[in-house]
Backbone as XML, in Angstrom:
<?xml version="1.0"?>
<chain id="A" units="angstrom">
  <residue number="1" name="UNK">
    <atom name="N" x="0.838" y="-1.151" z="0.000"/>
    <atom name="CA" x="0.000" y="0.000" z="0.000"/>
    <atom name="C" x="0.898" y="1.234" z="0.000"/>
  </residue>
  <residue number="2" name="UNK">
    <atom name="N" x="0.418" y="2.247" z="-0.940"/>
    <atom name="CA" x="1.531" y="3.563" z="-0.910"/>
    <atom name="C" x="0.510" y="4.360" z="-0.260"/>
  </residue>
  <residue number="3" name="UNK">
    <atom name="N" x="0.849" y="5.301" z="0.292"/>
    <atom name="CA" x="0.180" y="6.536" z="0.843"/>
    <atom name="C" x="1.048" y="7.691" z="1.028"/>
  </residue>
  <residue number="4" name="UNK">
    <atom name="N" x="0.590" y="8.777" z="-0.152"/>
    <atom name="CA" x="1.177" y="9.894" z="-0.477"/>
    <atom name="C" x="1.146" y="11.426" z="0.616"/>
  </residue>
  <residue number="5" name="UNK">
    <atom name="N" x="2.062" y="11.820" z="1.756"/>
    <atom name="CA" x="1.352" y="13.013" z="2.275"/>
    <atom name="C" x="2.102" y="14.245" z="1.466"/>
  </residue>
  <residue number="6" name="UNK">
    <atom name="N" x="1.485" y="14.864" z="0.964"/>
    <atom name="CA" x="1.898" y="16.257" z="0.084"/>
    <atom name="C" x="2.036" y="17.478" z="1.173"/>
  </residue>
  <residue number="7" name="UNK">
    <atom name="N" x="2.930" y="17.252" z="2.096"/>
    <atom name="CA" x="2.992" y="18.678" z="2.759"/>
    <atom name="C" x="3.577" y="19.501" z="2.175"/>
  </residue>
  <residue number="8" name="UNK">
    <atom name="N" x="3.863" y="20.544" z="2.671"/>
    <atom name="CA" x="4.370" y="21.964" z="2.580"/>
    <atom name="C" x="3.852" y="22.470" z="1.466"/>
  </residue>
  <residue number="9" name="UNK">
    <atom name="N" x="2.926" y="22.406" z="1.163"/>
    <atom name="CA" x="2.436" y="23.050" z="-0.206"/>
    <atom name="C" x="1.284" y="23.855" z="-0.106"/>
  </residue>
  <residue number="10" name="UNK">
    <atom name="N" x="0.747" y="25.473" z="0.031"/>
    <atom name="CA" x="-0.372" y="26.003" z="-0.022"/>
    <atom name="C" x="-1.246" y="25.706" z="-1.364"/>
  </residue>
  <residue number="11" name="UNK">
    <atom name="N" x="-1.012" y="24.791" z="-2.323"/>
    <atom name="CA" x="-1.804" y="25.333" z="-3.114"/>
    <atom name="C" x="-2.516" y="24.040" z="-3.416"/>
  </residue>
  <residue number="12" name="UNK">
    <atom name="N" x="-4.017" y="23.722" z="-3.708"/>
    <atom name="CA" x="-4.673" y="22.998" z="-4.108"/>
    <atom name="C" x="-4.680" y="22.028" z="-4.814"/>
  </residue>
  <residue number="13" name="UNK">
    <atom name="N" x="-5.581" y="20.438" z="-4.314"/>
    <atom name="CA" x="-5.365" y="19.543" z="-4.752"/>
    <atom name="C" x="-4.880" y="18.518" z="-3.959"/>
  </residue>
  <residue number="14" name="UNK">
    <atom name="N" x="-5.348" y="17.249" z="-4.451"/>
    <atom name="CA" x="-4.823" y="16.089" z="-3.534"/>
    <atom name="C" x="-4.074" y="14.967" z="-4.542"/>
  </residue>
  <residue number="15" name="UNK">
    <atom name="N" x="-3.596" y="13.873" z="-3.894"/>
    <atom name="CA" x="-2.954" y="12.778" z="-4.935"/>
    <atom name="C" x="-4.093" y="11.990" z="-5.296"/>
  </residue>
  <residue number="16" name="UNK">
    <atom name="N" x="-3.758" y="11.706" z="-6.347"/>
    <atom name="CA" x="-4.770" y="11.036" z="-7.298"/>
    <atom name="C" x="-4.204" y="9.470" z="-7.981"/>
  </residue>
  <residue number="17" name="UNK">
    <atom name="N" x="-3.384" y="9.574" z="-8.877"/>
    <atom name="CA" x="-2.915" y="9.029" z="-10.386"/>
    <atom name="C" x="-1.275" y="8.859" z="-9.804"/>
  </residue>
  <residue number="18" name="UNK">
    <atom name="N" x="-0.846" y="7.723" z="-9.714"/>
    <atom name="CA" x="0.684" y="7.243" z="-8.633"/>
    <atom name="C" x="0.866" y="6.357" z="-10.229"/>
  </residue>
  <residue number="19" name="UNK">
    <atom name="N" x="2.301" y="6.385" z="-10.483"/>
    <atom name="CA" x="3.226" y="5.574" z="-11.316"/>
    <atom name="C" x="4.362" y="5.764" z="-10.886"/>
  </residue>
  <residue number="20" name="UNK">
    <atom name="N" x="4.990" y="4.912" z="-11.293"/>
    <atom name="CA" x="6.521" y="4.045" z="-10.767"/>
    <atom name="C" x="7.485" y="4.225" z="-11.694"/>
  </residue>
  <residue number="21" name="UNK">
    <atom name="N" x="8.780" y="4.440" z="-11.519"/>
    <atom name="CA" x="9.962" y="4.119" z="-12.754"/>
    <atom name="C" x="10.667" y="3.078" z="-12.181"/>
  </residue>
  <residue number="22" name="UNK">
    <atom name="N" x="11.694" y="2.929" z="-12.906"/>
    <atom name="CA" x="12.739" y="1.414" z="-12.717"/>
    <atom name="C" x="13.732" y="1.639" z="-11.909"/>
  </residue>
  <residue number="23" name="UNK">
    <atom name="N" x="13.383" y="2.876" z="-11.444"/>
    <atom name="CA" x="14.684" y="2.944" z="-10.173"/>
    <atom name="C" x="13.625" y="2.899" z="-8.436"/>
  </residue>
  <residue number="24" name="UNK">
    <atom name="N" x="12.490" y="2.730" z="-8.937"/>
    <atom name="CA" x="11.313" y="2.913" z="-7.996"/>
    <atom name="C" x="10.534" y="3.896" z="-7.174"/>
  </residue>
  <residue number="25" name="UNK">
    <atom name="N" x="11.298" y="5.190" z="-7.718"/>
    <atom name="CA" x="10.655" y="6.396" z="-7.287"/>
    <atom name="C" x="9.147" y="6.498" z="-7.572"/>
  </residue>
  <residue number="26" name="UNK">
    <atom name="N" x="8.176" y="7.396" z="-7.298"/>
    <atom name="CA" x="6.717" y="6.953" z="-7.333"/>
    <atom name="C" x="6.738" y="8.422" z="-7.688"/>
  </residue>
  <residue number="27" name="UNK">
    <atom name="N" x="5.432" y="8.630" z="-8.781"/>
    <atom name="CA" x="5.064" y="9.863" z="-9.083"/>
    <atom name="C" x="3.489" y="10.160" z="-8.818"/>
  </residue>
  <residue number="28" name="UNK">
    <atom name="N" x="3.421" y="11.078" z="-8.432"/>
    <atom name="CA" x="2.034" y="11.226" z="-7.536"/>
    <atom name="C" x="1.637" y="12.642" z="-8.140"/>
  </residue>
  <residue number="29" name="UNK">
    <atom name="N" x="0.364" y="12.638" z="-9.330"/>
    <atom name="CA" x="-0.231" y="13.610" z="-9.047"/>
    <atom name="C" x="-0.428" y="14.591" z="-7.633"/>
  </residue>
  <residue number="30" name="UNK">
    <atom name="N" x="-0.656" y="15.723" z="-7.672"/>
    <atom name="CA" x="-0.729" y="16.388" z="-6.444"/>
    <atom name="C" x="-0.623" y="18.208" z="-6.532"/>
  </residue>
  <residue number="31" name="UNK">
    <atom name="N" x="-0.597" y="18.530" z="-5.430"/>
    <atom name="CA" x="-1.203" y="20.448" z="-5.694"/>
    <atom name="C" x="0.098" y="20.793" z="-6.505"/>
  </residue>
  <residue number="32" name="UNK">
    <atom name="N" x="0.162" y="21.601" z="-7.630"/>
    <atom name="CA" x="0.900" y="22.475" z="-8.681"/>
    <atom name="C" x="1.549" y="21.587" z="-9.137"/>
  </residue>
  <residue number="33" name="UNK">
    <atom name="N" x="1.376" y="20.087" z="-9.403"/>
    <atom name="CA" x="1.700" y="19.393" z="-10.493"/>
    <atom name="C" x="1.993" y="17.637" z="-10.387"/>
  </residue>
  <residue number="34" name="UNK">
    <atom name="N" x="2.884" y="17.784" z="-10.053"/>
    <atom name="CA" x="3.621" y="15.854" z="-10.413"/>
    <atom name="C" x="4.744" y="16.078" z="-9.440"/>
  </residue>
  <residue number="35" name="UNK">
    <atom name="N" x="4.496" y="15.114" z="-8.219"/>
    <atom name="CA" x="5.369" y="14.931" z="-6.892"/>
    <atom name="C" x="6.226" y="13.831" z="-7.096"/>
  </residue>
  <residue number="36" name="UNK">
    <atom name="N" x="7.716" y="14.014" z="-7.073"/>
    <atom name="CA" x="8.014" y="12.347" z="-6.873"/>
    <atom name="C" x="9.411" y="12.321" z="-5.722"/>
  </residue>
  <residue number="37" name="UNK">
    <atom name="N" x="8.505" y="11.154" z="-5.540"/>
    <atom name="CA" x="9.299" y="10.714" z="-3.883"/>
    <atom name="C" x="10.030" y="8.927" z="-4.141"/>
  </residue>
  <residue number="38" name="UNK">
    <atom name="N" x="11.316" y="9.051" z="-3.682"/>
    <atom name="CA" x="12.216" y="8.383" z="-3.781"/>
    <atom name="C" x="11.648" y="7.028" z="-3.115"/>
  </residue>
  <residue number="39" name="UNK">
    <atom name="N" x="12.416" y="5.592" z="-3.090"/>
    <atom name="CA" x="11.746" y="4.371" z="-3.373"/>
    <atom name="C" x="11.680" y="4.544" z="-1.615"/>
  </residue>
  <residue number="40" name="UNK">
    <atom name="N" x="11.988" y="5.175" z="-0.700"/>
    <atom name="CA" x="12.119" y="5.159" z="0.885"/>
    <atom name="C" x="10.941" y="6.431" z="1.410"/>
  </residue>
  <residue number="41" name="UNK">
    <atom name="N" x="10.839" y="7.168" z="0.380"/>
    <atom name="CA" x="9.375" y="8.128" z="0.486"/>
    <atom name="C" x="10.230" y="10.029" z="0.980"/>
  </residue>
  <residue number="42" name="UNK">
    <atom name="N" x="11.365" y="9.813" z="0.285"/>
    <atom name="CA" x="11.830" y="11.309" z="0.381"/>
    <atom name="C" x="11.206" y="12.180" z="-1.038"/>
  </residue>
  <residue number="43" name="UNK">
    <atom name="N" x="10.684" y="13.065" z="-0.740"/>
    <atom name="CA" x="10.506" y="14.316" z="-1.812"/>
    <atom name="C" x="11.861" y="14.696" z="-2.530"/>
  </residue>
  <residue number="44" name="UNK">
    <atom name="N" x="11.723" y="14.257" z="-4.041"/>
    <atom name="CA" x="13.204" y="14.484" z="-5.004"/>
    <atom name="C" x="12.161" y="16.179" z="-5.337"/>
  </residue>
  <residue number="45" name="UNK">
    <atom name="N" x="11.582" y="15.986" z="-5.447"/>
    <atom name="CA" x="10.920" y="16.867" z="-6.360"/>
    <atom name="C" x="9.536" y="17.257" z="-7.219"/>
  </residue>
  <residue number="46" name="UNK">
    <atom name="N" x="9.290" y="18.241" z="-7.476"/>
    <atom name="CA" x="8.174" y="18.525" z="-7.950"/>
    <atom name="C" x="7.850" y="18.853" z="-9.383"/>
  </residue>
  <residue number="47" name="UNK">
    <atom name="N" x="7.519" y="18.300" z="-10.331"/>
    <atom name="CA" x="7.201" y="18.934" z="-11.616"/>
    <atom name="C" x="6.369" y="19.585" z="-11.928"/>
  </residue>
  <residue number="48" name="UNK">
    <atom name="N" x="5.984" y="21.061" z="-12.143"/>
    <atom name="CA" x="5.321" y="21.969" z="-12.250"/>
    <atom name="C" x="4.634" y="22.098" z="-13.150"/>
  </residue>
  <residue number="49" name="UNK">
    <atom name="N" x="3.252" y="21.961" z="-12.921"/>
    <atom name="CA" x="2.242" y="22.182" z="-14.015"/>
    <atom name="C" x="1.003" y="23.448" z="-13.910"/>
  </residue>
  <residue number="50" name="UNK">
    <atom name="N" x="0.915" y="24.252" z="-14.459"/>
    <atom name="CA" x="-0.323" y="25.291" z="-14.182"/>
    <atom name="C" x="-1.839" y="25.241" z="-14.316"/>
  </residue>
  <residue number="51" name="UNK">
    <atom name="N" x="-1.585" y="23.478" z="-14.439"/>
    <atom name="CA" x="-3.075" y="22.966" z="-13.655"/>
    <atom name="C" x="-2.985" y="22.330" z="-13.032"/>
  </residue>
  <residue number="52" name="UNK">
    <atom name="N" x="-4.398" y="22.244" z="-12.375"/>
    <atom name="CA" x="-4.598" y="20.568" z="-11.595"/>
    <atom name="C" x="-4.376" y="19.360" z="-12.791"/>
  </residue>
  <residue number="53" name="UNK">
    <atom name="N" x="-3.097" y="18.428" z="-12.217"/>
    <atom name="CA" x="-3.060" y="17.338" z="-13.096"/>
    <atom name="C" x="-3.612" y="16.338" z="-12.106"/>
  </residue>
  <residue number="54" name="UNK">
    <atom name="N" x="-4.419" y="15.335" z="-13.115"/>
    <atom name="CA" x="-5.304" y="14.444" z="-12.611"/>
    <atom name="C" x="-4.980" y="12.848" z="-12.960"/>
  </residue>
  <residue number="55" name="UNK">
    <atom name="N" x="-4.605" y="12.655" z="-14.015"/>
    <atom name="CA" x="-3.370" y="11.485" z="-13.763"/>
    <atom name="C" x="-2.512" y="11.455" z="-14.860"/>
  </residue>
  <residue number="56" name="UNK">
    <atom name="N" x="-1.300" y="10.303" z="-15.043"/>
    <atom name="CA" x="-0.435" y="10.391" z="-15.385"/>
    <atom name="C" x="-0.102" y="8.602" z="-16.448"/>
  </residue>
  <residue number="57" name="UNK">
    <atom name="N" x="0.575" y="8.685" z="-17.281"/>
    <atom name="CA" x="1.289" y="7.726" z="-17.862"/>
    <atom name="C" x="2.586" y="7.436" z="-18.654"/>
  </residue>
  <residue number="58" name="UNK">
    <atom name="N" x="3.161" y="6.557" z="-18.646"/>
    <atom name="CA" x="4.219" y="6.544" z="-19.424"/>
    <atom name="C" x="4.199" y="6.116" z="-20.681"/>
  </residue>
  <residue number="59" name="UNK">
    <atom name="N" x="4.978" y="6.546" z="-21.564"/>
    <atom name="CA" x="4.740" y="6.409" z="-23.117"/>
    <atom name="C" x="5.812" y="6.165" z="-24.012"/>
  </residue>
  <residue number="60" name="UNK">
    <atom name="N" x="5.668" y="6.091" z="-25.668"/>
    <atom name="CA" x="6.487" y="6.225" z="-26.081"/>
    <atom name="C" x="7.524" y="4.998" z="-25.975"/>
  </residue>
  <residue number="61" name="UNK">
    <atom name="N" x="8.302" y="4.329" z="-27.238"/>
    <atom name="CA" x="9.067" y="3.348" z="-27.211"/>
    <atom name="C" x="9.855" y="3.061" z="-25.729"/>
  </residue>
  <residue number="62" name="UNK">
    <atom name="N" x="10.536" y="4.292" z="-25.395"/>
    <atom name="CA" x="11.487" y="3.748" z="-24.551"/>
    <atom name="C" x="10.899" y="4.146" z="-23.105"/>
  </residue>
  <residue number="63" name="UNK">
    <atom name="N" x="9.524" y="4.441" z="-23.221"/>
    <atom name="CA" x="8.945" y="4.649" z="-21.960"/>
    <atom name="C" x="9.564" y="5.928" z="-20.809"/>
  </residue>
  <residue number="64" name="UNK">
    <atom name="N" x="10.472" y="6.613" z="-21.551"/>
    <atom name="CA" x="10.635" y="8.013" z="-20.813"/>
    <atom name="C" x="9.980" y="8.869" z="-20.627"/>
  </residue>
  <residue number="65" name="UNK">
    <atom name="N" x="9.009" y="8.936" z="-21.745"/>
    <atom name="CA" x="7.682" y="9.917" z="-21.229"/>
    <atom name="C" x="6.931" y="9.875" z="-20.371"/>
  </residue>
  <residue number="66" name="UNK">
    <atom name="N" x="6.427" y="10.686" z="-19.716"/>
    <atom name="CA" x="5.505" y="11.062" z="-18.688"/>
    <atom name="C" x="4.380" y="11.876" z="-18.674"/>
  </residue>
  <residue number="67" name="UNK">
    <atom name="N" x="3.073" y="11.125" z="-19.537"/>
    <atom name="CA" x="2.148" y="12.209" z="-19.990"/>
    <atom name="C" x="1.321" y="12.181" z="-18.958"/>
  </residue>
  <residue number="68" name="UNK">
    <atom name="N" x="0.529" y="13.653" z="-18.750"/>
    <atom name="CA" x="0.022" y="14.449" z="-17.327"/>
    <atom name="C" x="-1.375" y="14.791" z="-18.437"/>
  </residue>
  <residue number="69" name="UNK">
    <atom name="N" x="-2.404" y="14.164" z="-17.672"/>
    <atom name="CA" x="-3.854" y="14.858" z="-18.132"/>
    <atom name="C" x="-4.170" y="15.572" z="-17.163"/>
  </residue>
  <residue number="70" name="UNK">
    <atom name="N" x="-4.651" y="17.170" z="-17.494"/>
    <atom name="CA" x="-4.257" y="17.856" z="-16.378"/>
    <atom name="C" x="-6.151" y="18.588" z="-16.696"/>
  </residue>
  <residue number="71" name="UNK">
    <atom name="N" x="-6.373" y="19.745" z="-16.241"/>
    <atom name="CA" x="-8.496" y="20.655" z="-16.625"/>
    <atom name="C" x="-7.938" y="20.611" z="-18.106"/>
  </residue>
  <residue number="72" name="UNK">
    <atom name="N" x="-7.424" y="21.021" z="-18.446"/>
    <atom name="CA" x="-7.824" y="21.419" z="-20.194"/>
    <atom name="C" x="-6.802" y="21.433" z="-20.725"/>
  </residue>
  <residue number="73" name="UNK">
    <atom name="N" x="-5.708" y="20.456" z="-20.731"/>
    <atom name="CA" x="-4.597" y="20.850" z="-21.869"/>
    <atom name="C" x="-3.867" y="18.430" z="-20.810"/>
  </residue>
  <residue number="74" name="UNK">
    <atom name="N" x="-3.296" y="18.373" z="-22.200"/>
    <atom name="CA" x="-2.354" y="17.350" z="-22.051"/>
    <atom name="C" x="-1.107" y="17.363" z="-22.069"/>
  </residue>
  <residue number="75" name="UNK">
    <atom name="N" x="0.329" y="17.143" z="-21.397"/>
    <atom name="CA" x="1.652" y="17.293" z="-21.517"/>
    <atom name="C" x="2.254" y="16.519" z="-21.130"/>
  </residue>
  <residue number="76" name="UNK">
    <atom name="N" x="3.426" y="16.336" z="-21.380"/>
    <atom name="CA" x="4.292" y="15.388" z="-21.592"/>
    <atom name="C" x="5.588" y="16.074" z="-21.240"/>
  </residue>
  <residue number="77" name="UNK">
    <atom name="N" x="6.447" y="15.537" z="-20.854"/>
    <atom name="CA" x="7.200" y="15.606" z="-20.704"/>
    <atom name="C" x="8.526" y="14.349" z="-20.620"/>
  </residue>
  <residue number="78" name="UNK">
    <atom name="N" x="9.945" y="14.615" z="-21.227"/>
    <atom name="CA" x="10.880" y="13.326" z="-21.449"/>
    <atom name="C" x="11.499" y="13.477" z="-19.854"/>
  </residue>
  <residue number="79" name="UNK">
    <atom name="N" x="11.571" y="12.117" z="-19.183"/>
    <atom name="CA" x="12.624" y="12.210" z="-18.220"/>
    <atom name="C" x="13.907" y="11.205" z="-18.715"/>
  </residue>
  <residue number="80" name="UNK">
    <atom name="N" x="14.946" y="11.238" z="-17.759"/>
    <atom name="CA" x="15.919" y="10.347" z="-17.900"/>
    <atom name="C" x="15.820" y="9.319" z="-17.238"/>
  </residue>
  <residue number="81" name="UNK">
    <atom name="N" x="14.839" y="8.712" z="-16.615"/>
    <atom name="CA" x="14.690" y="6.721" z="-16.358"/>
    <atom name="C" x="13.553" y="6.854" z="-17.396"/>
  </residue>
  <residue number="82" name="UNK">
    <atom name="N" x="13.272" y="5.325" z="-17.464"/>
    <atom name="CA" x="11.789" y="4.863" z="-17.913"/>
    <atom name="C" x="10.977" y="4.459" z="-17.010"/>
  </residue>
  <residue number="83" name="UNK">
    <atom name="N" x="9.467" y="4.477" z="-16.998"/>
    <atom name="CA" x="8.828" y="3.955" z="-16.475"/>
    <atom name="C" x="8.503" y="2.579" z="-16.363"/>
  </residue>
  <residue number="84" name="UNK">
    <atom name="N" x="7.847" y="1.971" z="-15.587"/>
    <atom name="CA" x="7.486" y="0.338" z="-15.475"/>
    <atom name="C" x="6.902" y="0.590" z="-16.204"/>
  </residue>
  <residue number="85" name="UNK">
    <atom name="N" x="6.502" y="-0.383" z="-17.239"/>
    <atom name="CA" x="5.696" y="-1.105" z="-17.870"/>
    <atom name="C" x="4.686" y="-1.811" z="-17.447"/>
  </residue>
  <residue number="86" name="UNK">
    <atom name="N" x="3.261" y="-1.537" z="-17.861"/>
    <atom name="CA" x="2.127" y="-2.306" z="-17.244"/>
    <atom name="C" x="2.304" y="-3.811" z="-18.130"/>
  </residue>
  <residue number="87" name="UNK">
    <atom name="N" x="1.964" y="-5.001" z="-17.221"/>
    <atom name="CA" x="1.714" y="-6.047" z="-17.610"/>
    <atom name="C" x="0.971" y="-6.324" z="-19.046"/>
  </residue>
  <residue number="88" name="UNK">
    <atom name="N" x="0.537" y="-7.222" z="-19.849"/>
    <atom name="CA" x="0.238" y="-7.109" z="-21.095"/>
    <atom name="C" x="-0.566" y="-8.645" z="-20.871"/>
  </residue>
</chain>
């Protein structure tokens, strides 16, 4: 069971939409964008979006993408791991 707490953040929104990469960091929708917390549950960082993003997937051959469906616009963005792969 994961359970995401998003402190220090004034601005709106809760976790929603959680995916994983291959180093096991977890990405968590959440207030002003895409939270991800290391495989032990430290905050690396925040990816900034100027909406509420509501969930998330990985894409693309080598699975580096990270697309964010967010109120009214879709984005993507390349990182440097890949994501897990859902079962097939």
């Amino acid at each position: 069971m994961i359970f995401a707490e998003l402190k220090d953040s004034n601005k709106r929104g809760v976790p929603d939409g959680m995916k994983v990469d291959l180093q096991g960091n977890v990405y968590s929708t959440g207030p002003g964008g895409v939270w991800v917390f290391s495989p032990s549950g430290k905050l690396l960082g925040i990816i900034a979006v100027p909406e509420k993003v509501a969930n998330l997937a990985w894409g693309n051959n080598d699975y580096k993408t990270l697309y964010l469906t967010a109120s009214k616009s879709l984005y993507r963005i390349t990182l440097n791991v890949a994501g897990v792969r859902p079962f097939h």
